[in-house]
Backbone bond lengths (Angstrom), bond angles and torsions (degrees), N, CA, C in turn:
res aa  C-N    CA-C-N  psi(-1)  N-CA   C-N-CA  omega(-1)  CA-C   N-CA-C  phi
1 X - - - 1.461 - - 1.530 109.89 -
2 X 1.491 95.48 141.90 2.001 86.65 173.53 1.261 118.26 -86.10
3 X 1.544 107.58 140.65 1.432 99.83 176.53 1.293 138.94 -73.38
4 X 1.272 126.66 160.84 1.851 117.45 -156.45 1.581 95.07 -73.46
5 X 1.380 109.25 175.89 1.358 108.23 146.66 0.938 133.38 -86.56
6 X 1.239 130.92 -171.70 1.591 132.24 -148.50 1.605 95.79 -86.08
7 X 1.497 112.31 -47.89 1.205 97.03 173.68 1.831 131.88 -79.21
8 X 0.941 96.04 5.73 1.337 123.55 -173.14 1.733 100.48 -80.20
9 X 1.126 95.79 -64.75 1.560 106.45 167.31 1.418 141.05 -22.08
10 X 1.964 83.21 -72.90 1.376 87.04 160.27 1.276 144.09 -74.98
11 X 1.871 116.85 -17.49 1.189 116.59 168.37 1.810 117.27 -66.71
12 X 1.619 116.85 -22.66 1.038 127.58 176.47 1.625 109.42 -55.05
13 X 0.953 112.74 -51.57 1.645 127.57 -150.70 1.668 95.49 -111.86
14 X 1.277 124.81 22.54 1.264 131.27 -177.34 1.819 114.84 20.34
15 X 1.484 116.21 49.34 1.576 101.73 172.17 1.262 100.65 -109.36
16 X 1.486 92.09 150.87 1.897 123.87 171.52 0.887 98.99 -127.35
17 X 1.336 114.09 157.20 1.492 151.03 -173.66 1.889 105.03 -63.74
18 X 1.265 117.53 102.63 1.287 114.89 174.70 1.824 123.52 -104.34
19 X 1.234 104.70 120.03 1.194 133.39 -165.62 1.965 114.16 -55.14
20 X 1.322 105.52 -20.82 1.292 115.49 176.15 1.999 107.63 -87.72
21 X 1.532 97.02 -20.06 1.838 96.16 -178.69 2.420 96.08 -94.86
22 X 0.863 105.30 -12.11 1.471 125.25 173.09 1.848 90.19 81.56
23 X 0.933 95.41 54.84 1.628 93.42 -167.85 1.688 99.10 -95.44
24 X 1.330 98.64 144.15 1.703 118.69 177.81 1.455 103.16 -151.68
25 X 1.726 98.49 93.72 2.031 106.31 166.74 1.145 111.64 -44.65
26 X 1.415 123.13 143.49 1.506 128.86 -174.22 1.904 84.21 -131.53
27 X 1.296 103.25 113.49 1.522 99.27 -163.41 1.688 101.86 -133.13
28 X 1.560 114.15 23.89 1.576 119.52 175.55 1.504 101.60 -82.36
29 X 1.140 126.72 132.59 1.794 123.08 168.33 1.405 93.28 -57.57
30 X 1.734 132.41 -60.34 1.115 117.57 -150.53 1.158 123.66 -75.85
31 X 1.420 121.65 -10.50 1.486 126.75 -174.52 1.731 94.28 -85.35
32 X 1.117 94.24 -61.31 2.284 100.15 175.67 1.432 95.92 -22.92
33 X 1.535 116.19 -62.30 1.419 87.45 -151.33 1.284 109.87 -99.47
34 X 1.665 141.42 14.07 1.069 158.83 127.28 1.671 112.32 -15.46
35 X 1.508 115.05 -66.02 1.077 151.04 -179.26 1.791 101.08 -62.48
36 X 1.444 122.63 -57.06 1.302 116.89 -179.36 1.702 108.92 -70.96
37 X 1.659 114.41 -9.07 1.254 103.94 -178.74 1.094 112.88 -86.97
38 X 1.352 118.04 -35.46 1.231 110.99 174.78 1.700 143.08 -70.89
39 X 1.873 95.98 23.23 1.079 81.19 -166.54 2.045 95.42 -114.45
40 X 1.714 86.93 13.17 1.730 84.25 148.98 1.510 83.33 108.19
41 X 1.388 98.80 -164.64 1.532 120.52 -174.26 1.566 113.14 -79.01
42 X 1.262 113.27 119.85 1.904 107.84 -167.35 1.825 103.01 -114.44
43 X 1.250 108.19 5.72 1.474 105.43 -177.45 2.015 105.10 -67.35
44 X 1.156 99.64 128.70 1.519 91.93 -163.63 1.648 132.81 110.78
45 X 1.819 91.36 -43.70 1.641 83.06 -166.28 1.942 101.18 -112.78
46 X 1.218 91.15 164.97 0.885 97.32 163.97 1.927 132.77 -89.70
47 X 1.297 128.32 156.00 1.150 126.98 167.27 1.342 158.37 -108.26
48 X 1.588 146.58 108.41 1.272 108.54 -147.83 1.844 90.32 -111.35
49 X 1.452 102.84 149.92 1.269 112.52 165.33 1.338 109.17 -129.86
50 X 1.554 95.51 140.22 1.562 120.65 158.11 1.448 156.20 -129.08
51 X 1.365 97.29 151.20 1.979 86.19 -151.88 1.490 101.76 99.70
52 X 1.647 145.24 -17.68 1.834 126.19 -152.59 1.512 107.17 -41.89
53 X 1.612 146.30 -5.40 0.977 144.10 -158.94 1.633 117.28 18.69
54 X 1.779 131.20 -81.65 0.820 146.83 163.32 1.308 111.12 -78.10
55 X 1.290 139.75 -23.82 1.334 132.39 -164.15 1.057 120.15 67.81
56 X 1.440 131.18 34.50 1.405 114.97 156.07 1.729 131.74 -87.25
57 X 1.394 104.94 0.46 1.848 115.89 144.96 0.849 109.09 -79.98
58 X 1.760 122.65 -56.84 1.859 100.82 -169.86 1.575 118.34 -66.21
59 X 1.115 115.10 -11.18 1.752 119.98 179.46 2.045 96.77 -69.61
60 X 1.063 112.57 -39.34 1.778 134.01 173.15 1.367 114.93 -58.88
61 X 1.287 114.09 -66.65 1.305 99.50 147.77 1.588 157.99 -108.17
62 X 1.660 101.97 32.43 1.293 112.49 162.99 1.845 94.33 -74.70
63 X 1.807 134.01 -22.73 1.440 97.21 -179.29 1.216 105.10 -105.24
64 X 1.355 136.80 31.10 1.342 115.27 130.44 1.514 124.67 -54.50
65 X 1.350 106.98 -164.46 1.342 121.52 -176.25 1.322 115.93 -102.09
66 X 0.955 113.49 9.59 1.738 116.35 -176.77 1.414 107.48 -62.74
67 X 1.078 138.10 176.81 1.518 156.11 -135.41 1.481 103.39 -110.46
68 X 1.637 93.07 -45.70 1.801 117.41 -155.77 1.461 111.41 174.02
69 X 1.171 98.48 144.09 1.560 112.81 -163.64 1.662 85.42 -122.59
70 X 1.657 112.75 118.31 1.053 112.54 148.35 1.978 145.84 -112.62
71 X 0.992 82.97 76.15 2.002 85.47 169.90 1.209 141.81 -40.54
72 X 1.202 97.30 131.16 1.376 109.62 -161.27 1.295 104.55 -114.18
73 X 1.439 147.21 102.44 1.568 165.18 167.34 1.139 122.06 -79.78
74 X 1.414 139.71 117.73 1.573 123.19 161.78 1.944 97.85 -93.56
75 X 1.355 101.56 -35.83 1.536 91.97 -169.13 1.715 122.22 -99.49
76 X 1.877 80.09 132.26 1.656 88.72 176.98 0.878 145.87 -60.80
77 X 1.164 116.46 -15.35 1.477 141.26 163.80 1.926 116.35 -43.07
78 X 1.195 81.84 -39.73 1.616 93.04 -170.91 1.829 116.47 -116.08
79 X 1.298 83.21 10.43 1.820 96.24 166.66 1.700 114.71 -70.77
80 X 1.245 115.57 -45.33 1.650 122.02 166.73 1.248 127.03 -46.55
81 X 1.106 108.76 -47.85 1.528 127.89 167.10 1.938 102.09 -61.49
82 X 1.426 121.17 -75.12 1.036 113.05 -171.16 1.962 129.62 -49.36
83 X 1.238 88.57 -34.18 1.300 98.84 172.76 1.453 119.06 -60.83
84 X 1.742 108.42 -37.37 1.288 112.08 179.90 1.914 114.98 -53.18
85 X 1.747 92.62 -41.70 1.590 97.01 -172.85 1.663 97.31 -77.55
86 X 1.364 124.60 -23.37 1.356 102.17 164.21 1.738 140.16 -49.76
87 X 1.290 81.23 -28.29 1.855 106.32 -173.88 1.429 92.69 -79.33
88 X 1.336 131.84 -19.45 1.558 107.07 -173.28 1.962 101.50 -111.72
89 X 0.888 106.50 12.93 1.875 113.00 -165.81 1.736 94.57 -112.75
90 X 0.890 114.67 10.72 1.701 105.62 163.51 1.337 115.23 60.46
91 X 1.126 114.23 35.61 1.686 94.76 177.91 1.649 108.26 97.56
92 X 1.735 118.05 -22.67 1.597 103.42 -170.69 1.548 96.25 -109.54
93 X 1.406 132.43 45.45 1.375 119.92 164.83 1.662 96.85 -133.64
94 X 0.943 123.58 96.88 1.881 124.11 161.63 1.396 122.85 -105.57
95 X 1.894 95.64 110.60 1.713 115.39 -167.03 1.468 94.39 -78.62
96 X 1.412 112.37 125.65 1.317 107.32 140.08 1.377 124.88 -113.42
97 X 1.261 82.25 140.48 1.856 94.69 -176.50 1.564 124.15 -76.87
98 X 1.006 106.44 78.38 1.624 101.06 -160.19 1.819 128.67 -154.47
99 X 1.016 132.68 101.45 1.469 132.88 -173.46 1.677 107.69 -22.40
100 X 1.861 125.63 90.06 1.249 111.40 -167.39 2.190 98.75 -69.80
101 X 1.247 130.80 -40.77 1.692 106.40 154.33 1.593 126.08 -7.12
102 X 1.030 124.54 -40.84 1.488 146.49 171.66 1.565 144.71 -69.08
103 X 1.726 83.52 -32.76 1.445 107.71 -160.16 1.841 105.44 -124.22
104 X 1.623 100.60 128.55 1.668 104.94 174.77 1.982 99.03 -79.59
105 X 1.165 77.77 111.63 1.569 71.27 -170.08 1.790 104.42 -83.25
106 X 1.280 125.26 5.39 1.424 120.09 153.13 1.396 114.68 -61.09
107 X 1.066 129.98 -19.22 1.448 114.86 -178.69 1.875 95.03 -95.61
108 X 0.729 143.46 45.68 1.733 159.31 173.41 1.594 107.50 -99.91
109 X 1.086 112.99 -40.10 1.842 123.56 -154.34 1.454 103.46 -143.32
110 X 1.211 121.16 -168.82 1.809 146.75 149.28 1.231 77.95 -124.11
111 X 1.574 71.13 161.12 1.659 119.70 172.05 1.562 122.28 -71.88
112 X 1.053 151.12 104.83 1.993 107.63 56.42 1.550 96.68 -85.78
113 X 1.196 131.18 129.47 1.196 139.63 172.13 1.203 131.31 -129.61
114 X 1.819 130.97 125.45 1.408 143.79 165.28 1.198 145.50 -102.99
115 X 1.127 117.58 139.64 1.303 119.34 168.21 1.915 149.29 -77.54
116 X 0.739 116.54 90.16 1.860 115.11 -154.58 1.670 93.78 -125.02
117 X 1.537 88.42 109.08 1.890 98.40 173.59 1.317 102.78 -168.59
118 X 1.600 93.10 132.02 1.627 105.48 167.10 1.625 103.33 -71.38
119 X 0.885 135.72 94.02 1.853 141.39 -174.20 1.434 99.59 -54.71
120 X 1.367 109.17 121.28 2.069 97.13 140.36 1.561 105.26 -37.14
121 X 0.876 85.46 155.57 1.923 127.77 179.04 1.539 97.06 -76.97
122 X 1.326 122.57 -79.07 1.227 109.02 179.40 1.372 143.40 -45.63
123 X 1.101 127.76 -28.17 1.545 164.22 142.60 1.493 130.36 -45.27
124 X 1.346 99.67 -36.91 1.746 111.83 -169.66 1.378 104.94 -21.28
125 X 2.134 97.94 -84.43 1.224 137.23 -152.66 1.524 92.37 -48.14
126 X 1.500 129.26 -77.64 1.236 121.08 178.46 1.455 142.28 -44.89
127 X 1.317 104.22 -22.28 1.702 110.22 170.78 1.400 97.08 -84.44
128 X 1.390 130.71 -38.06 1.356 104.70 -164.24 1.581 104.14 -90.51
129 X 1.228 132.40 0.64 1.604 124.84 162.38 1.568 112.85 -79.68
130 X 1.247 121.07 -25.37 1.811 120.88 160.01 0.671 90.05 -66.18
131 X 1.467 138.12 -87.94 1.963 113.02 -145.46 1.681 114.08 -59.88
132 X 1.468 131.90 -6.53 1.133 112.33 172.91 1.308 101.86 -87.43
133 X 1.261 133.51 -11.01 1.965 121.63 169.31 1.166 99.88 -50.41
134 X 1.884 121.79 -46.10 1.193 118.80 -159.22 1.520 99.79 -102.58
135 X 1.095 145.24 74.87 1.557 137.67 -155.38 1.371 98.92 -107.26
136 X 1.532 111.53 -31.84 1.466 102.43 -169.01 2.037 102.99 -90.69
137 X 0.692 96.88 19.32 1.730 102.85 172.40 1.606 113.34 -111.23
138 X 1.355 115.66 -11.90 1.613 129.87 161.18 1.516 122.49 -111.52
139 X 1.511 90.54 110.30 1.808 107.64 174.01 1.816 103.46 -53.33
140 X 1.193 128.78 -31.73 1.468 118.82 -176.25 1.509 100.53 -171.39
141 X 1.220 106.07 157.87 2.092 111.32 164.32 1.433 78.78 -122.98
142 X 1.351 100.13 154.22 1.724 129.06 151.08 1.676 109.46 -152.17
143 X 1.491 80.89 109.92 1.660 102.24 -156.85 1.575 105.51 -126.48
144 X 1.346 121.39 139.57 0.986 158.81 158.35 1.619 129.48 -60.10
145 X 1.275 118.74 86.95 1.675 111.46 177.34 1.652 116.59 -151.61
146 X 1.204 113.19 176.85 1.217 105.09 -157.90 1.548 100.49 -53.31
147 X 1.288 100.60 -167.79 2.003 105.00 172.35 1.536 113.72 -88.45
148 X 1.338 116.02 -26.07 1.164 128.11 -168.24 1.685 100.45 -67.98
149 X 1.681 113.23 -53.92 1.315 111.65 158.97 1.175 158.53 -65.81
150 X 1.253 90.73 -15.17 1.252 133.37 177.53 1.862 100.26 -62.61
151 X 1.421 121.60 -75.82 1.067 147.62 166.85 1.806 110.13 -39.46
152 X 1.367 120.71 -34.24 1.420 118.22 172.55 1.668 117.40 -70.46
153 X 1.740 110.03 -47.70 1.383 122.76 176.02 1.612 119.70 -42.55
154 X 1.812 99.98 -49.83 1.457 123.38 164.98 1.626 123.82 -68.78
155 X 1.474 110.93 -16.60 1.430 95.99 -160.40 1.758 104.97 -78.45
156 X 1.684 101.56 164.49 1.581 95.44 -167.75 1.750 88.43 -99.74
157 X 1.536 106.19 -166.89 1.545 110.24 175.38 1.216 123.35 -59.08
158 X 0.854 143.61 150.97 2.338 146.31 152.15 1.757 81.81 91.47
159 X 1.221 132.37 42.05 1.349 107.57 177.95 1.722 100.99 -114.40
160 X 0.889 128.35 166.75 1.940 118.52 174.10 2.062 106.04 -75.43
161 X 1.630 112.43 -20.95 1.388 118.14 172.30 1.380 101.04 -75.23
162 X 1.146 139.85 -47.57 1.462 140.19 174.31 1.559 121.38 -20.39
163 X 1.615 120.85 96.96 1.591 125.17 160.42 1.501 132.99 -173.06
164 X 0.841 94.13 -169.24 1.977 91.57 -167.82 1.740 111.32 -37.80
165 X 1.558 114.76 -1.23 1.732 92.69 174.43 1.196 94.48 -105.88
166 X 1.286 134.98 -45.93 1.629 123.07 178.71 1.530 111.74 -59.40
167 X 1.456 126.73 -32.02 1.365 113.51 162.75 1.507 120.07 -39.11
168 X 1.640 93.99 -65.90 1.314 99.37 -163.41 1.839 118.91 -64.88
169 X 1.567 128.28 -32.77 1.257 165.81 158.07 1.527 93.14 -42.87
170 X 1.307 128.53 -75.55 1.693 112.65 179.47 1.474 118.65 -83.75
171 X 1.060 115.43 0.70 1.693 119.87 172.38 1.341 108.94 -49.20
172 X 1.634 100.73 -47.54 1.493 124.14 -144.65 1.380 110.32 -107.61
173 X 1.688 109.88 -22.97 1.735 109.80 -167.96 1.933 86.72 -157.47
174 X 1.668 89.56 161.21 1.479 85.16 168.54 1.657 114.33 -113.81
175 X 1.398 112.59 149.26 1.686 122.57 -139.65 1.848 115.50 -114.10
176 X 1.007 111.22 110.93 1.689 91.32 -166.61 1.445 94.72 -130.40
177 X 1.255 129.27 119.90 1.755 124.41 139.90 1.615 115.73 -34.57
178 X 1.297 111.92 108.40 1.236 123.85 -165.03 1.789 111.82 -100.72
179 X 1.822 98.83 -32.11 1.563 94.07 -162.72 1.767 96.91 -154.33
180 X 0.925 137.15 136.37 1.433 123.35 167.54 1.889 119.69 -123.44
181 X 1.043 108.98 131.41 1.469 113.61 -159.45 1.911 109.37 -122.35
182 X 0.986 105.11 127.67 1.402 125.87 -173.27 1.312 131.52 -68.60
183 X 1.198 144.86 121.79 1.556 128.64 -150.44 1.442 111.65 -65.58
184 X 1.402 122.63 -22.71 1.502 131.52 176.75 1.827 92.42 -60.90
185 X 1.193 153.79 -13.31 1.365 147.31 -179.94 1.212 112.88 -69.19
186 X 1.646 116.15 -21.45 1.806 110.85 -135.52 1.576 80.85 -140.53
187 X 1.230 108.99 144.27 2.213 117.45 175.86 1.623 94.56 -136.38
188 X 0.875 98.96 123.16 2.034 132.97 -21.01 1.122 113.64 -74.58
189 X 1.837 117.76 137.76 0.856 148.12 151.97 2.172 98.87 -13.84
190 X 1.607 102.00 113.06 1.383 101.28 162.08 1.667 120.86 -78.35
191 X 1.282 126.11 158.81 1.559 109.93 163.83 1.336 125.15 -54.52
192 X 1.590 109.80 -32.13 1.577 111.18 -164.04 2.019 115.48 -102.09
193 X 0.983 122.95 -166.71 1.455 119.45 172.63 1.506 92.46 -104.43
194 X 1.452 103.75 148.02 1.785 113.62 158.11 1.623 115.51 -104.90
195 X 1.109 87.24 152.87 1.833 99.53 170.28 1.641 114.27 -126.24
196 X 1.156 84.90 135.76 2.063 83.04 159.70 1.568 119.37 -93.01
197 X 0.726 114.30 153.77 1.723 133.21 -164.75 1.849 109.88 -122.53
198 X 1.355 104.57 96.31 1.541 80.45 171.55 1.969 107.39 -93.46
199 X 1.547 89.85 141.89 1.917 88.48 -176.46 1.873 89.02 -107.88
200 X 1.019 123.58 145.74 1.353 125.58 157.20 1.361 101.43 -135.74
201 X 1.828 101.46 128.90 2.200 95.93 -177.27 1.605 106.47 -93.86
202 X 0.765 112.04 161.24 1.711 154.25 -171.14 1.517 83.51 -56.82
203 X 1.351 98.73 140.34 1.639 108.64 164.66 1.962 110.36 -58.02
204 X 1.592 92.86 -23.15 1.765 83.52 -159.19 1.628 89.38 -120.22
205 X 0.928 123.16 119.09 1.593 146.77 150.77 1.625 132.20 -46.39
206 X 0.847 141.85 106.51 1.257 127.43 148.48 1.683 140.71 -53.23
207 X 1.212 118.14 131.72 1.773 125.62 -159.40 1.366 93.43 -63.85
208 X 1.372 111.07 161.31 1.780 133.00 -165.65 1.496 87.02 -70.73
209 X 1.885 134.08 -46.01 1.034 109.65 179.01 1.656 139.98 -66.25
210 X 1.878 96.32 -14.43 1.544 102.93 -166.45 1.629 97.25 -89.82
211 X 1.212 120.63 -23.89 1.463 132.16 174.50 1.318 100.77 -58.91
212 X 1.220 116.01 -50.53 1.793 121.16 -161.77 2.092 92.92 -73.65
213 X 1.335 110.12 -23.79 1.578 107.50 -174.46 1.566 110.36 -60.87
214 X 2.010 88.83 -65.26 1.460 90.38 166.18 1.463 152.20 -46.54
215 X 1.344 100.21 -25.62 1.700 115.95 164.19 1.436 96.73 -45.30
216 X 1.558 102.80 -83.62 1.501 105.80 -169.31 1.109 135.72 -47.68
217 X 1.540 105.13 -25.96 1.761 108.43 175.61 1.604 104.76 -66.01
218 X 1.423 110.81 -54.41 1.695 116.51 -162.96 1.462 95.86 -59.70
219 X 1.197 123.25 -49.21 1.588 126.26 -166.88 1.575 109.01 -59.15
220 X 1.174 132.64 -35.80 1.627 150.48 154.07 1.253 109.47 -37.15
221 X 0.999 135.16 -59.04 1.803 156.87 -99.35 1.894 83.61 -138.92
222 X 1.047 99.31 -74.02 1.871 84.49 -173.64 1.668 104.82 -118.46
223 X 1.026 122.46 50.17 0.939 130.83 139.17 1.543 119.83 -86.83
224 X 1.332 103.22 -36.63 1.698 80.97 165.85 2.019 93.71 -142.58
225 X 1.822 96.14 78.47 1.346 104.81 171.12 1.409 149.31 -65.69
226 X 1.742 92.73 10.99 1.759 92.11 -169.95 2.079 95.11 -109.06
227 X 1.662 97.68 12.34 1.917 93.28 168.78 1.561 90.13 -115.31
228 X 1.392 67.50 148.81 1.727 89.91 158.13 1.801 136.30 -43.29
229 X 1.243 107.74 129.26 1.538 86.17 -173.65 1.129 132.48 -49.28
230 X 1.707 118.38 -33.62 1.243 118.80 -173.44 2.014 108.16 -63.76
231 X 0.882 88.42 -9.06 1.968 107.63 173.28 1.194 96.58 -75.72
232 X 1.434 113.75 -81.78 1.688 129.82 -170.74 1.561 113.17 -40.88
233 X 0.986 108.30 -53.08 1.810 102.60 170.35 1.139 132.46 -107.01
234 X 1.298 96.65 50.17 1.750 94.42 -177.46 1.123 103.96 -67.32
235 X 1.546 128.88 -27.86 1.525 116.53 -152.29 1.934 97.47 -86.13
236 X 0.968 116.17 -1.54 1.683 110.80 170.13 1.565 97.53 -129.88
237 X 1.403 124.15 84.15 1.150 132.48 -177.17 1.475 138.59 51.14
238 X 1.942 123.32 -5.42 0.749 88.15 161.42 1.838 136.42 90.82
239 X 1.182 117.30 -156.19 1.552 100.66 -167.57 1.731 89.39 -101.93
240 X 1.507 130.48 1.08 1.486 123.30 173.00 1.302 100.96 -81.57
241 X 1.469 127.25 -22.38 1.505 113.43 -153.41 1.689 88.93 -104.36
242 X 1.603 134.73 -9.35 1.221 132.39 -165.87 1.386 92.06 -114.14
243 X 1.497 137.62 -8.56 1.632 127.99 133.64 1.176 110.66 -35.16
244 X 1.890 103.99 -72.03 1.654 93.92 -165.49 1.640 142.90 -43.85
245 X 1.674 88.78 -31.30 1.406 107.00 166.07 1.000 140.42 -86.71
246 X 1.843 114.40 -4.79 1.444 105.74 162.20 1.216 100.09 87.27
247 X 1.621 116.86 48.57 1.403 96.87 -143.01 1.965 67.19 -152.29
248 X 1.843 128.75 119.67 1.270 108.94 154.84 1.644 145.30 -63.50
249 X 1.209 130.00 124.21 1.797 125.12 -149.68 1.724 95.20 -68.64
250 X 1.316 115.39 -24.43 1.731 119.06 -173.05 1.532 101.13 -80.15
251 X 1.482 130.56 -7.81 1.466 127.27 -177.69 1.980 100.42 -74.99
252 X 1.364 116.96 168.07 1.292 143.58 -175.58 0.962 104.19 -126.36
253 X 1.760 126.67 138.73 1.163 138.22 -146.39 1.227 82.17 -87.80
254 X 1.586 161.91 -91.70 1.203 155.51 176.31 1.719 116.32 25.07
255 X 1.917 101.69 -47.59 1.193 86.16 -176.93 1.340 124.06 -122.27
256 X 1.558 109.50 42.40 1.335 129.81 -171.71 1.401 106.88 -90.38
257 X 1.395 145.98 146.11 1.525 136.97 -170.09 1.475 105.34 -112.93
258 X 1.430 146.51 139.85 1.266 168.00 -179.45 1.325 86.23 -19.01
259 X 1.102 122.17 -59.45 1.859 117.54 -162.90 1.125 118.80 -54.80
260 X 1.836 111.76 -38.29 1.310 109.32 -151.65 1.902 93.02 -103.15
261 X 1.250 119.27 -26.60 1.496 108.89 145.69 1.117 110.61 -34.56
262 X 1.543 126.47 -63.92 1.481 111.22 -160.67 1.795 125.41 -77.70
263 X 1.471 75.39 -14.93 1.955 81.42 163.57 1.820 114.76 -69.12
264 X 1.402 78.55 -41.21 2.538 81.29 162.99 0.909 108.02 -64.77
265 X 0.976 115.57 -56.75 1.740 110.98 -175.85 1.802 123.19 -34.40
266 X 1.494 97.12 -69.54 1.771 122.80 -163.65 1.875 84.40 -64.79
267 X 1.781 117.24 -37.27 1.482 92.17 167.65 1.593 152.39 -81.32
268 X 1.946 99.44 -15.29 0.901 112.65 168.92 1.781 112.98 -69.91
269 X 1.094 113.94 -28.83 1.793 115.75 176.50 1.169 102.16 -83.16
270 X 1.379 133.82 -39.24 1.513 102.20 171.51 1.396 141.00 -80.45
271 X 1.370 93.20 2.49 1.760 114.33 155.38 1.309 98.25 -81.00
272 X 1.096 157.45 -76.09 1.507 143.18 -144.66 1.429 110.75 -92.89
C-alpha cells in the first residue's frame, strides 16, 4: 500500500501538537529536507532523531542515504502513525518508544553516528548538554531550537547571549547558526523564531571528570554574573584559584573566552 502523506497522516490518526510535550509539527517538505541536508553526508551513518512526532523529518531523512533512522518517541499518541511509516521504510526506520531525557541514546546505533531533530522546546537545553558529555561518540548534531537558544550556544564572549551553554557547547564542538525558520512553518505557530544549530565535536574531548569541572566552574561564574569572579567562585578558591590562571579576580564571567574557562576548569579537577 502507498503511504499517506504527511498530512494525510495526521488527519488519519487525529494528532495535534501537544503543548505539555512542547511540540510544534514542522510539516513543510521543503524545510524537512533542508534540515536533513544539513546534517551532511549520511551514506554510512547512522541517525538518531528526536521528538519525529508526525514524521515529517524522519520521512526527510529516511531519503537520504543513511543506514537507519532511529526515533526516538515519548508520545503515544503518535506511535500509530510512526509505526505506519516504519512499515513502509524497509527495515531503516526503528521507533523507540521511550522518554529520550532517560535514554543514552548512543547505545541506539554504532558509530559513525548523528543527530538531526527539531527538539521540543522544553527539553532542548538538557538533551543537548548530555550529548556534549558524550561528544566524542557523535560525528555531528544538527539541531533545532528556539532562536533565543539558538543564539546562546553560538554567542561569542562580552555579548548579552554569552553563558555556561555556549561555553560548554563550543568547548567541546564547533557551533554555527545554519538555518532560521519562522513560526508560520510549524502548527501551531510557536511565539518565537527557531534556528538550527549545526554542533560538530572536536577530534579531542575532554574526560567525564574535566567536563564534570567545567559544569561547576561555568555554573559559579554566571550564575550570579553581574559580581566579579573573584565573588563568583569563591566556593572553589576564588581569587587564589584565578591567580593560578592568570586570570584578573575583578573580571566577569561574560568576558572570559572558552580557553581561559578551560584553564579553570583543568585546575579546578586537578585539585579534586
Amino acid at each position: 500500500m502507498t503511504l499517506p502523506s504527511l498530512r494525510d497522516s495526521i488527519r488519519i490518526h487525529g494528532l495535534d501538537a501537544k503543548k505539555s510535550f512542547g511540540q510544534h509539527f514542522l510539516l513543510d517538505p521543503g524545510i524537512v529536507a533542508r534540515i536533513a541536508a544539513l546534517g551532511g553526508d549520511m551514506a554510512g551513518r547512522h541517525v538518531v532523531e528526536i521528538g519525529p512526532g508526525p514524521g515529517g523529518l524522519t520521512r526527510a531523512l529516511l531519503d537520504t542515504t543513511a543506514v537507519a533512522v532511529h526515533a526516538v518517541e515519548i508520545d503515544q499518541r503518535a506511535w500509530p502513525l510512526l509505526d505506519e511509516l516504519a512499515a513502509h521504510a524497509e527495515g531503516r526506520l526503528n521507533l523507540v518508544k521511550a522518554d529520550a531525557m532517560a535514554l543514552d541514546c548512543t547505545t541506539l546505533c554504532p558509530a559513525p553516528r548523528k543527530i538531526v531533530a527539531n527538539l521540543p522546546y522544553n527539553v532542548g537545553t538538557p538533551l543537548l548538554v548530555g550529548w556534549l558529555r558524550q561528544a566524542a561518540s557523535w560525528e555531528r548534531m544538527t539541531l533545532m531550537f528556539q532562536l533565543e537558544v539558538a543564539e546562546r550556544i553560538c554567542a561569542a564572549p562580552d555579548t548579552g547571549a554569552y553563558g555556561r551553554l555556549g561555553v560548554l557547547a563550543q568547548w567541546c564542538a564547533s557551533c554555527a547558526m545554519v538555518m532560521k525558520i519562522p513560526p508560520g512553518a510549524f502548527s501551531p505557530p510557536p511565539k518565537v523564531d527557531s534556528a538550527v544549530v549545526d554542533i560538530v565535536p572536536h577530534a579531542e574531548q575532554p574526560s567525564a571528570i574535566l567536563f564534570k569541572a567545567m559544569e561547576h566552574v561555568t555554573h559559579l561564574a554566571f550564575g550570579q554574573r553581574r559580581k566579579m569572579l573573584r565573588a563568583s567562585l569563591r566556593p572553589i578558591g576564588g581569587e587564589a584559584l584565578l591567580e593560578k590562571a592568570g586570570i584578573l579576580a575583578t573580571r566577569r564571567a561574560e568576558t572570559l573566552s572558552i580557553a581561559e574557562f578551560a584553564t579553570l576548569a583543568k585546575l579546578v579537577a586537578r585539585e579534586n
